[in-house]
DRENDO-1510 file (C-alpha; in Angstrom, 1 decimal, always signed):
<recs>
REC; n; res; u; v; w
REC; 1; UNK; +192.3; +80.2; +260.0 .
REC; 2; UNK; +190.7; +82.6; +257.0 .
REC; 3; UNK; +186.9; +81.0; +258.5 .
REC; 4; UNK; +188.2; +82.4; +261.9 .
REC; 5; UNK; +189.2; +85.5; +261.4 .
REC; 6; UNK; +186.3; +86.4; +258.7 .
REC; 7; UNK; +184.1; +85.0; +262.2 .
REC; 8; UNK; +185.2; +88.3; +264.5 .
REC; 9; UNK; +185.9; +90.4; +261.4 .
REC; 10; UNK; +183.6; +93.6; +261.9 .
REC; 11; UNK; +183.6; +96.1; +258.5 .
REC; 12; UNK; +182.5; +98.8; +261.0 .
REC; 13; UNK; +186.0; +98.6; +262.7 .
REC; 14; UNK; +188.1; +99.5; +259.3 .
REC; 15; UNK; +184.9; +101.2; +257.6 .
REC; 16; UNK; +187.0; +103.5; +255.9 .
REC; 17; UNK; +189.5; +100.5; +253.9 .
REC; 18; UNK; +186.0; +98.3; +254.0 .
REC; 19; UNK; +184.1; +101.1; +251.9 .
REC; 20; UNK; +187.3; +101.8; +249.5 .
REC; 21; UNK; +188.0; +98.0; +249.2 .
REC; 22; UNK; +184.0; +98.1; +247.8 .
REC; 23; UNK; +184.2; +101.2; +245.9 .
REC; 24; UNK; +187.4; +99.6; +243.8 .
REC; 25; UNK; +185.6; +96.2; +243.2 .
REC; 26; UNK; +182.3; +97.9; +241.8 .
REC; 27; UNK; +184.7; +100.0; +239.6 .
REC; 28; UNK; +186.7; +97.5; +238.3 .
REC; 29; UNK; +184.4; +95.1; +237.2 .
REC; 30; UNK; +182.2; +98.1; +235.8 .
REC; 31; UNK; +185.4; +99.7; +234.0 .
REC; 32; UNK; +186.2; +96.0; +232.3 .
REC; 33; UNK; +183.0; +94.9; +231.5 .
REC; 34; UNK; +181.9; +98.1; +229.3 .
REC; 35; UNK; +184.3; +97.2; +226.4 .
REC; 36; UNK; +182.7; +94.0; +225.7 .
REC; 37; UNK; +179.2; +95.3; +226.4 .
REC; 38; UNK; +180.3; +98.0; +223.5 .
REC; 39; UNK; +181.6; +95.3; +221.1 .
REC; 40; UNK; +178.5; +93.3; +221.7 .
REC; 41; UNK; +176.0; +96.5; +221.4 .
REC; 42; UNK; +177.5; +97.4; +217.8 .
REC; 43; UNK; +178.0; +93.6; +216.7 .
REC; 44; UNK; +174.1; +92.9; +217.1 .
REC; 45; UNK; +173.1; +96.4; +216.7 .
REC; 46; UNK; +171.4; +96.6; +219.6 .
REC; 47; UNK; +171.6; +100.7; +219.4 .
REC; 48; UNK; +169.2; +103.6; +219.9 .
REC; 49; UNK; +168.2; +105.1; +217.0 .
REC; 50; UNK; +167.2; +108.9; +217.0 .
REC; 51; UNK; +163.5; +110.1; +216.5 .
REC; 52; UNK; +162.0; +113.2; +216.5 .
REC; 53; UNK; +162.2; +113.9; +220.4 .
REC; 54; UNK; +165.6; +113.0; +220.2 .
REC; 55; UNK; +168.5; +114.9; +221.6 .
REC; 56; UNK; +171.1; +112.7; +219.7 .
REC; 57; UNK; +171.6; +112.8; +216.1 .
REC; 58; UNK; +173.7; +109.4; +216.1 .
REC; 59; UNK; +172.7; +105.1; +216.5 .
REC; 60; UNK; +174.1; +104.4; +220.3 .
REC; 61; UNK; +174.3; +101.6; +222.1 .
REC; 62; UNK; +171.6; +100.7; +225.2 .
REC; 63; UNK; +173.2; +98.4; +227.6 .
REC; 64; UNK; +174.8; +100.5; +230.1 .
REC; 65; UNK; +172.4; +99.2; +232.9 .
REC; 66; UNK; +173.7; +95.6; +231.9 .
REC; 67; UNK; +177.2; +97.2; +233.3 .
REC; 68; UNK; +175.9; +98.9; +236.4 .
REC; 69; UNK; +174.0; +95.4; +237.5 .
REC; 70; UNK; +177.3; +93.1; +236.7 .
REC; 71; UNK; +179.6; +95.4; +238.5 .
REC; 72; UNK; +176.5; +95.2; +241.7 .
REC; 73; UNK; +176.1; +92.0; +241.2 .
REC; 74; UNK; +179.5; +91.2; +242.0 .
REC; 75; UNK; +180.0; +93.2; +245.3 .
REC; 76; UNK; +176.8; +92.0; +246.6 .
REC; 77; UNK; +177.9; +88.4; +246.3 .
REC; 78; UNK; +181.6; +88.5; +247.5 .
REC; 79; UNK; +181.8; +91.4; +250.3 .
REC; 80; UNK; +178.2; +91.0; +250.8 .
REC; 81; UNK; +178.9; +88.1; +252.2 .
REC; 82; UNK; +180.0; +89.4; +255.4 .
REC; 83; UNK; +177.3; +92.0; +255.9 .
REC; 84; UNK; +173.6; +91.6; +256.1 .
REC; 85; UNK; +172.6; +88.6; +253.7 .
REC; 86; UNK; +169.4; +89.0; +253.7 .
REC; 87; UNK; +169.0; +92.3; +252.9 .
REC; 88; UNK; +171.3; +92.3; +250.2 .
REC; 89; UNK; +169.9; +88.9; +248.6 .
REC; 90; UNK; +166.5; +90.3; +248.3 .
REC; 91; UNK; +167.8; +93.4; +246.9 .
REC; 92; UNK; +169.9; +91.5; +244.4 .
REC; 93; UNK; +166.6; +89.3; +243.5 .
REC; 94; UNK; +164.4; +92.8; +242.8 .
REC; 95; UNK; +167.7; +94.3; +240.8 .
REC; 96; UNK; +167.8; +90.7; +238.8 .
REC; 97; UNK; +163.7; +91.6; +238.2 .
REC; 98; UNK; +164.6; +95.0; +237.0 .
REC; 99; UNK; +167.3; +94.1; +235.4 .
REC; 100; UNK; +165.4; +91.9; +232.7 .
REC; 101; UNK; +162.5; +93.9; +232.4 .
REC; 102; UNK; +164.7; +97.2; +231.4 .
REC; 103; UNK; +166.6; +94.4; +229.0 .
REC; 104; UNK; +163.3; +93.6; +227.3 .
REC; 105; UNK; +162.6; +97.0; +227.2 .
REC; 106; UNK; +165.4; +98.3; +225.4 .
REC; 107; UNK; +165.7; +96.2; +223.2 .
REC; 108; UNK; +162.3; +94.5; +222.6 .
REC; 109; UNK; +160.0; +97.3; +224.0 .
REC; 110; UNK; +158.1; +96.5; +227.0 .
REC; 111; UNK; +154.2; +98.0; +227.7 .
REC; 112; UNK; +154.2; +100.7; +230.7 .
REC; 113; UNK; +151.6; +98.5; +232.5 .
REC; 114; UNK; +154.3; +95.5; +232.6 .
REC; 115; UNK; +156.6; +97.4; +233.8 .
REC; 116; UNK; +154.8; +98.6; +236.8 .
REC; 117; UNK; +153.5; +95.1; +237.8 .
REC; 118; UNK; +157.5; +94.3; +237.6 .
REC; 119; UNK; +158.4; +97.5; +239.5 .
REC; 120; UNK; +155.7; +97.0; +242.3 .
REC; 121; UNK; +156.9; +93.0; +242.6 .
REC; 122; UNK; +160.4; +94.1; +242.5 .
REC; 123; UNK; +159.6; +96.6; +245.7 .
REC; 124; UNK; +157.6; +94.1; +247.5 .
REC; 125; UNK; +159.9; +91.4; +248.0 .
REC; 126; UNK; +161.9; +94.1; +250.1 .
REC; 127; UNK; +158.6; +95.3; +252.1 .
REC; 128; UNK; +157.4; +91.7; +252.6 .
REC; 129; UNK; +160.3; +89.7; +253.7 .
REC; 130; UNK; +162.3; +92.2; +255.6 .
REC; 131; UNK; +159.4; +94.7; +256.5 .
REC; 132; UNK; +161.4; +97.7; +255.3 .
REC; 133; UNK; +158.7; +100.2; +254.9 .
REC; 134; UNK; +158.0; +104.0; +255.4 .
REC; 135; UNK; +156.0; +104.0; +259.2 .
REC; 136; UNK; +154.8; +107.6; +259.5 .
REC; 137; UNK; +155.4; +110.7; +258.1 .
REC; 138; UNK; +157.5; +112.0; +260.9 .
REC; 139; UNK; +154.6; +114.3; +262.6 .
REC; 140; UNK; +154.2; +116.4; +259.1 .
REC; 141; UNK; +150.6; +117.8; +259.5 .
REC; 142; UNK; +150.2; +115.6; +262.6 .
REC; 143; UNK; +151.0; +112.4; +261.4 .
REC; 144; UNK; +153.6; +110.1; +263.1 .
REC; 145; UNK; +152.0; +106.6; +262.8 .
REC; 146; UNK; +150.0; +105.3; +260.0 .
REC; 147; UNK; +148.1; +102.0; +259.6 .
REC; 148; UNK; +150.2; +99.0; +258.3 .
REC; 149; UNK; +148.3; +98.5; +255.1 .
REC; 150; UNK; +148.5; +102.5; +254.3 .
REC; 151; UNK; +152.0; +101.8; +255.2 .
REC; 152; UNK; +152.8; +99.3; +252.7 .
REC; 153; UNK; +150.5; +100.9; +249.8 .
REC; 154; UNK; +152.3; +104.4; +250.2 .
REC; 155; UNK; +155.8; +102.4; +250.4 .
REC; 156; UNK; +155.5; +101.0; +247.1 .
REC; 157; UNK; +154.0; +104.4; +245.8 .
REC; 158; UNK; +157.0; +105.7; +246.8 .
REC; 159; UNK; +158.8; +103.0; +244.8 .
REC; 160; UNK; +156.8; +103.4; +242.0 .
REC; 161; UNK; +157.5; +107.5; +241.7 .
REC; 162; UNK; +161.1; +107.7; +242.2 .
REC; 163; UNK; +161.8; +104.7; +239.9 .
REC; 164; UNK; +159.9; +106.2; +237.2 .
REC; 165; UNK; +161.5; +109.5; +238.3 .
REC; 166; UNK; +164.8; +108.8; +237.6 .
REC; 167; UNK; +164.0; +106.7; +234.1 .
REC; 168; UNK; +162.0; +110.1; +233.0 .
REC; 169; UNK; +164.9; +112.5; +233.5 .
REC; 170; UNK; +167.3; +110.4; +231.9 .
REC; 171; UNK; +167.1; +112.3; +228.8 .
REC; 172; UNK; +170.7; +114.3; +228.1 .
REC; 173; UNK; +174.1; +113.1; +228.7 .
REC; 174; UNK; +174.8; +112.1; +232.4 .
REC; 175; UNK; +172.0; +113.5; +233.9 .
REC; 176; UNK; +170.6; +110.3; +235.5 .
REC; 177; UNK; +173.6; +108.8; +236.6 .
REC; 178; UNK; +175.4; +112.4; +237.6 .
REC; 179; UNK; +171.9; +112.2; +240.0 .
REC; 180; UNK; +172.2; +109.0; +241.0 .
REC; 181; UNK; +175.9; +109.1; +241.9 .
REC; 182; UNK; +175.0; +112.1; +244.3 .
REC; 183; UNK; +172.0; +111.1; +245.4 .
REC; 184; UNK; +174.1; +107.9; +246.6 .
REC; 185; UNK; +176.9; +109.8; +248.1 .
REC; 186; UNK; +174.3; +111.7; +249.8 .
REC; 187; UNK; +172.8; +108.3; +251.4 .
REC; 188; UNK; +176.2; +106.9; +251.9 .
REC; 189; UNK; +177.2; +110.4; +254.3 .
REC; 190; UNK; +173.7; +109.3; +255.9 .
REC; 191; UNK; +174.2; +105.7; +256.1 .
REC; 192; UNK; +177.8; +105.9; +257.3 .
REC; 193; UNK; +176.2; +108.3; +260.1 .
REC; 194; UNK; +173.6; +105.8; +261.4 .
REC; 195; UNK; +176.1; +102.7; +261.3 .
REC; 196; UNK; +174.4; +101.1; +258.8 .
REC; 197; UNK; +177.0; +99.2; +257.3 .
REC; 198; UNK; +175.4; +97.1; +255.0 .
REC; 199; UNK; +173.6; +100.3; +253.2 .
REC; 200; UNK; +177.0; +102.2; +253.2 .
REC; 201; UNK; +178.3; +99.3; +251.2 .
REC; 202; UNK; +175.6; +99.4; +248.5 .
REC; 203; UNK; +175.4; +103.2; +248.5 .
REC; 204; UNK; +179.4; +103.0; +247.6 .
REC; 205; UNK; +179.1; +100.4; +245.2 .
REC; 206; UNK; +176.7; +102.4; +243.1 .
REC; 207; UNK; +179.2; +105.0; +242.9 .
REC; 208; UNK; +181.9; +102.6; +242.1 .
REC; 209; UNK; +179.4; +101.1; +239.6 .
REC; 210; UNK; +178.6; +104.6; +237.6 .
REC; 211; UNK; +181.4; +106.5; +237.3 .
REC; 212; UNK; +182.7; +104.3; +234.4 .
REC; 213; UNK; +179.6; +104.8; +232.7 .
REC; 214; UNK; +179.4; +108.1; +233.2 .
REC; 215; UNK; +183.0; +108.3; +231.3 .
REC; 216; UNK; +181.4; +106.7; +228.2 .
REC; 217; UNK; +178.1; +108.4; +228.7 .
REC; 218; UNK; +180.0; +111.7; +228.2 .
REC; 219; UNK; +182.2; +110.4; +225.6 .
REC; 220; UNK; +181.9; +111.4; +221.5 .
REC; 221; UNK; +183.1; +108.7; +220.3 .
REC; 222; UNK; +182.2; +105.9; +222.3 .
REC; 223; UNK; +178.7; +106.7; +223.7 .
REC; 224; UNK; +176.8; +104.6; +225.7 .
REC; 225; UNK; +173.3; +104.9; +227.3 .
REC; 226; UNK; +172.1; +103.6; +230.3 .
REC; 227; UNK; +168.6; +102.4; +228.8 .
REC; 228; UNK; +165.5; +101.6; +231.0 .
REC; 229; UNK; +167.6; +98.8; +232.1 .
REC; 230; UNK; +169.8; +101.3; +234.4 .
REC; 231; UNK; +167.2; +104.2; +235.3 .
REC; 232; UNK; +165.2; +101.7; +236.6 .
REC; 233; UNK; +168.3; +100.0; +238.8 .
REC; 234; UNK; +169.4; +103.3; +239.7 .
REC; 235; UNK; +166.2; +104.8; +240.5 .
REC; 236; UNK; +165.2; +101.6; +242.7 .
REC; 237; UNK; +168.2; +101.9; +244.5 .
REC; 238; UNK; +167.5; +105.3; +245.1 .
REC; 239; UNK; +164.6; +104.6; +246.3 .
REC; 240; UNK; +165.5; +101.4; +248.7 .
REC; 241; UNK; +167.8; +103.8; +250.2 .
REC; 242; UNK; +165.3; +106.4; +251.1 .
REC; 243; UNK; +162.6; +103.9; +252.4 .
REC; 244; UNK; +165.4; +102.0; +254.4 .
REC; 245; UNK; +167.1; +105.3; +255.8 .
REC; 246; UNK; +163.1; +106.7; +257.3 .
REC; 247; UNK; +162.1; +103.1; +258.7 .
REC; 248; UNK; +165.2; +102.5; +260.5 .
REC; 249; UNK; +165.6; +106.7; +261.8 .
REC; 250; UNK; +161.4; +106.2; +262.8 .
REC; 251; UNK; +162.3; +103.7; +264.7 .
REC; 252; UNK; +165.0; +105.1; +266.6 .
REC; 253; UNK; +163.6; +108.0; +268.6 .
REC; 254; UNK; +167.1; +108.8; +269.4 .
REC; 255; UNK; +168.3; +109.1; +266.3 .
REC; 256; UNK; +169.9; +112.1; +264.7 .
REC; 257; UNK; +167.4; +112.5; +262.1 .
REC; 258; UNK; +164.7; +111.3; +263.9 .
REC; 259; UNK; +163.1; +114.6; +263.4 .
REC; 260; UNK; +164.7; +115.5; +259.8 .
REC; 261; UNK; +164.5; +111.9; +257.9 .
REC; 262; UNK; +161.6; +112.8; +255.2 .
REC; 263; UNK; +162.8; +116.1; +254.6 .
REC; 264; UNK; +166.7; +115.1; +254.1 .
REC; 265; UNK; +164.9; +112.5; +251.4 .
REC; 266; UNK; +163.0; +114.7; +249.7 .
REC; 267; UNK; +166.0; +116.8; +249.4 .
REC; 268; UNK; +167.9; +114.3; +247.1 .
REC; 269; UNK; +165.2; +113.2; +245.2 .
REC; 270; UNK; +164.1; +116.6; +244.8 .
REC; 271; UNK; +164.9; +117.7; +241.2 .
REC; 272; UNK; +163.7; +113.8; +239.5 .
REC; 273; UNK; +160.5; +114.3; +241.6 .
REC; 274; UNK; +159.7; +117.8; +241.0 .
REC; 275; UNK; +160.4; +117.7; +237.1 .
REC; 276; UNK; +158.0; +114.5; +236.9 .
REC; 277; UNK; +155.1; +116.1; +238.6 .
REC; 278; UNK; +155.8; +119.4; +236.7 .
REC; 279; UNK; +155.6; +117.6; +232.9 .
REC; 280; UNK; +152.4; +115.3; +234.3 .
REC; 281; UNK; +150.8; +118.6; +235.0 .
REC; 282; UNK; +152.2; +119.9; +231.5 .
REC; 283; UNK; +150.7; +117.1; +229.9 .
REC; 284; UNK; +147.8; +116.3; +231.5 .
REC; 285; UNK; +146.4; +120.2; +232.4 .
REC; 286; UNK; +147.6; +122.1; +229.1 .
REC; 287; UNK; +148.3; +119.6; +226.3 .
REC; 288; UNK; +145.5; +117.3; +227.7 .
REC; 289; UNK; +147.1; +113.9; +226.8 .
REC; 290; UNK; +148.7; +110.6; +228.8 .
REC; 291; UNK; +151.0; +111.9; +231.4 .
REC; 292; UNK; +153.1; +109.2; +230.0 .
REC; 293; UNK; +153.6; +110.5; +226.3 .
REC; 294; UNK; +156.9; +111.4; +225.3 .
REC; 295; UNK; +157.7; +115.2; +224.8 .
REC; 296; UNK; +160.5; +118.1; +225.4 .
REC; 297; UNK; +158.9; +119.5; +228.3 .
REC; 298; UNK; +162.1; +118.2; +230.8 .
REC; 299; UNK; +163.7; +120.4; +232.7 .
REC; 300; UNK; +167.1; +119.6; +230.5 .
REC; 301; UNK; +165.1; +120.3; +226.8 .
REC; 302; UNK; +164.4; +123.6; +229.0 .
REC; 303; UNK; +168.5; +124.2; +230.0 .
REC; 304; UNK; +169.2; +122.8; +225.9 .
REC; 305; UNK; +167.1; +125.3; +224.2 .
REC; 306; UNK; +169.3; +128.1; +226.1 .
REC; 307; UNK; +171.9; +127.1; +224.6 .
REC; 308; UNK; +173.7; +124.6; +227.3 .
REC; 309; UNK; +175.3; +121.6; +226.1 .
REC; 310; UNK; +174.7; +118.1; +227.6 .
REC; 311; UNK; +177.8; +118.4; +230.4 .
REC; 312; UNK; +177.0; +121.9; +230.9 .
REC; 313; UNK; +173.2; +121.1; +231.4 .
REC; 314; UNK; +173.9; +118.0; +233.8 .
REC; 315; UNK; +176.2; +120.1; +236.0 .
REC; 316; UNK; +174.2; +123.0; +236.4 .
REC; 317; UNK; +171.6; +120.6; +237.7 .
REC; 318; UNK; +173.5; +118.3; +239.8 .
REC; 319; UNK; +175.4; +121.3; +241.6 .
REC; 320; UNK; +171.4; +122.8; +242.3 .
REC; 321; UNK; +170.4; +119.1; +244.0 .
REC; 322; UNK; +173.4; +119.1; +245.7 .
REC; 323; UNK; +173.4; +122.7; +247.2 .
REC; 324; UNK; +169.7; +121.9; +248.0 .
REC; 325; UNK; +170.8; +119.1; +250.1 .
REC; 326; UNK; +173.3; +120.5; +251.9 .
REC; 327; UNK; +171.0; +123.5; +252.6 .
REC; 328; UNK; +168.4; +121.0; +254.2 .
REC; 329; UNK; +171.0; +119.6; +256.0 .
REC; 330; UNK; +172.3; +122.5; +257.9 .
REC; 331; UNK; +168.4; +123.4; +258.8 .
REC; 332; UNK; +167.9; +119.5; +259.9 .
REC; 333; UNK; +166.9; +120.8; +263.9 .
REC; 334; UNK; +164.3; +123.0; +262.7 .
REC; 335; UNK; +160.8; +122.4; +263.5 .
REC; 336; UNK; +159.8; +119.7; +260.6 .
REC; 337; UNK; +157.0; +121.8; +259.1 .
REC; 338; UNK; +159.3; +124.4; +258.8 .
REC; 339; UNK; +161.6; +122.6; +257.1 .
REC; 340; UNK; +159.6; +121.5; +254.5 .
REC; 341; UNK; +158.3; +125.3; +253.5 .
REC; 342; UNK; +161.5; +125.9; +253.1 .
REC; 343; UNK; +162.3; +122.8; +251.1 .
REC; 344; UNK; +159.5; +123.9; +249.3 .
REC; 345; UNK; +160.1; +127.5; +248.7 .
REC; 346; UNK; +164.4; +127.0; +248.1 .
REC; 347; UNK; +164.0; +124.1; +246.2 .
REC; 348; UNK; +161.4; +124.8; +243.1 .
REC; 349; UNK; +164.1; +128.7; +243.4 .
REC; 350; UNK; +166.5; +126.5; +242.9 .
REC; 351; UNK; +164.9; +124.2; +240.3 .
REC; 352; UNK; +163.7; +127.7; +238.1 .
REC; 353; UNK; +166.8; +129.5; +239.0 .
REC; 354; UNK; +168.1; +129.5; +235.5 .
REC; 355; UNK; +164.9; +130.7; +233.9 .
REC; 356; UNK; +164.3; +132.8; +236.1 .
REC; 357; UNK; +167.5; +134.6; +235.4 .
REC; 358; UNK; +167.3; +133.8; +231.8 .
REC; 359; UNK; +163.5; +135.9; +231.5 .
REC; 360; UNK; +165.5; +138.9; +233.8 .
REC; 361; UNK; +167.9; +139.3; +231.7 .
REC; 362; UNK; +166.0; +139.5; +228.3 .
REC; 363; UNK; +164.6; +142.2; +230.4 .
REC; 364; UNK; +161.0; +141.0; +228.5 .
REC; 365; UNK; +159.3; +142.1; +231.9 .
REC; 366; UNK; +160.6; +145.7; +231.7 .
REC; 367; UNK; +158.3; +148.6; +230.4 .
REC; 368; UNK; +158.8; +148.7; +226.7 .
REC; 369; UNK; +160.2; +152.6; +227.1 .
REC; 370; UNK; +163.1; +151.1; +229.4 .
REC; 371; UNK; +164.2; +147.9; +227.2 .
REC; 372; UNK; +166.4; +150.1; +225.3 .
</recs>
């Protein structure tokens, strides 16, 4: 009778009970599992301990990612079950990849060029087997189409940057995960939108998966980070969801954001991706070193030297993203290259809003008679 009735049993037709039911599940086996992963964390001392570009002044536990995967792990394999397998076996395979490479890196150090052979397998399993990949650029400067193997290479850049995106600006309390959380309640508005189930579900289940987390992450006297081992989940998650949401609207003509897709991406990965080109250019143009050494040139050492603490800091810029993408949504029937001038020009206003106001009002650019 249960084999029956799972048979004809379509999510789509109680999606709203469906996506709660997942959102529950994620949370609950997240919520339990942290307390152990804390006992474990200060029993073995496997702890961050502060350096000089520090924001912390205290030993804290790592593992937070090895919460975040158990609690996806779980969903994917039970209401998974009923979606589409394939999709979510393969993502479960490159999150198990990720998931032990972020381990080893956390607790063992892992070298940068490692990770990136891990992070560009990890990504091709998804672009090989179910040939989820970006198609075209959506007619931005002319380009609709491009060739398959251009299509493949710029798909796992794409990979590559926001994964690397996220683990960069995970640097003050909540930041990363406050980000990820909305970029996947961004996706999951999107995904519920298109009817794609199966991405709704994993977009919720991240949520579900975070917000516990989060609670420690903000927490004084039981801290937790999320370590490499959950920026890079989060981030490839992030970024799964933008390569799946363009291939499946380029393919659809008819779509609703046929003509928006890239730009509605962009939107919520905006802040991660604008913050990493801006400290590569720091680094590589004015302190002339490796784009990958470590310094306080983030956008949140920027928002900490004001004076904002680390909630304070993580709102401000999760509220910014979030206006962004709302503001990108309401323009979504614009012509495209319109839309991204204004992605452009609203979005890096957006992301210097607070220094902006911070240099006007130490009135440094008035005329030295008028300061007074």
């Amino acid at each position: 009778m249960i084999q029956e009735l799972l048979k004809y049993f379509n999510p789509l037709d109680y999606l709203g009970v469906w996506l709660a039911i997942t959102f529950v599940i994620a949370f609950i086996v997240s919520l339990s599992s942290f307390p152990a992963i804390f006992k474990v964390a200060i029993a073995k001392r496997l702890m961050d301990e502060p350096g000089d570009r520090s924001v912390h002044d205290k030993m804290t536990p790592t593992l937070g990612g090895v919460g975040i995967y158990l609690s996806l792990m779980v969903v994917i394999t039970t209401v998974g079950a009923l979606l589409d397998t394939k999709i979510l076996l393969l993502v479960l395979g490159s999150l198990t990849l990720l998931f032990f490479l972020g381990l080893k890196d956390d607790l063992l150090i892992l070298s940068p060029k490692k990770k990136f052979l891990g992070q560009i397998l990890a990504a091709s399993l998804l672009i090989i087997f179910t040939d989820t990949r970006i198609l075209g650029l959506s007619g931005i400067f002319g380009i609709t189409i491009i060739p398959y193997w251009l299509s493949v290479a710029f798909t796992l850049f794409v990979y590559v940057l926001v994964i690397n995106a996220y683990n960069l600006i995970d640097g003050v309390d909540g930041l990363a995960g406050c980000l990820a959380a909305a970029g996947s309640a961004a996706f999951a508005f999107l995904f519920v939108k298109t009817n794609d189930i199966t991405m709704s579900t994993l977009t919720v289940a991240t949520i579900g998966a975070l917000i516990p987390f989060l609670r420690l992450n903000f927490s004084k006297r039981k801290k937790i980070f999320m370590g490499d081992t959950g920026s890079m989940i989060v981030g490839f998650l992030i970024a799964f969801c933008a390569v799946r949401f363009l291939s499946k609207t380029q393919m659809n003509s008819s779509s609703e954001f046929y003509d928006s897709a890239p730009i509605l991406v962009l939107a919520i990965v905006f802040f991660p991706l604008l913050d990493t080109l801006r400290i590569f250019l720091i680094r590589l143009i004015i302190l002339r070193k490796s784009p990958f050494s470590a310094d306080q040139n983030h956008i949140h050492h920027g928002f900490l030297k004001l004076g904002f603490s680390h909630a304070q800091t993580t709102i401000f810029i999760v509220v910014l993203n979030l206006l962004l993408i709302a503001f990108i949504y309401q323009i979504r029937d614009f012509d495209i290259l319109f839309q991204v001038i204004l992605l452009v020009i609203v979005g890096t206003f957006l992301y210097a809003s607070l220094f902006i106001y911070n240099w006007l009002t130490s009135k440094k650019w008035l005329p030295k008679s008028l300061k007074d």
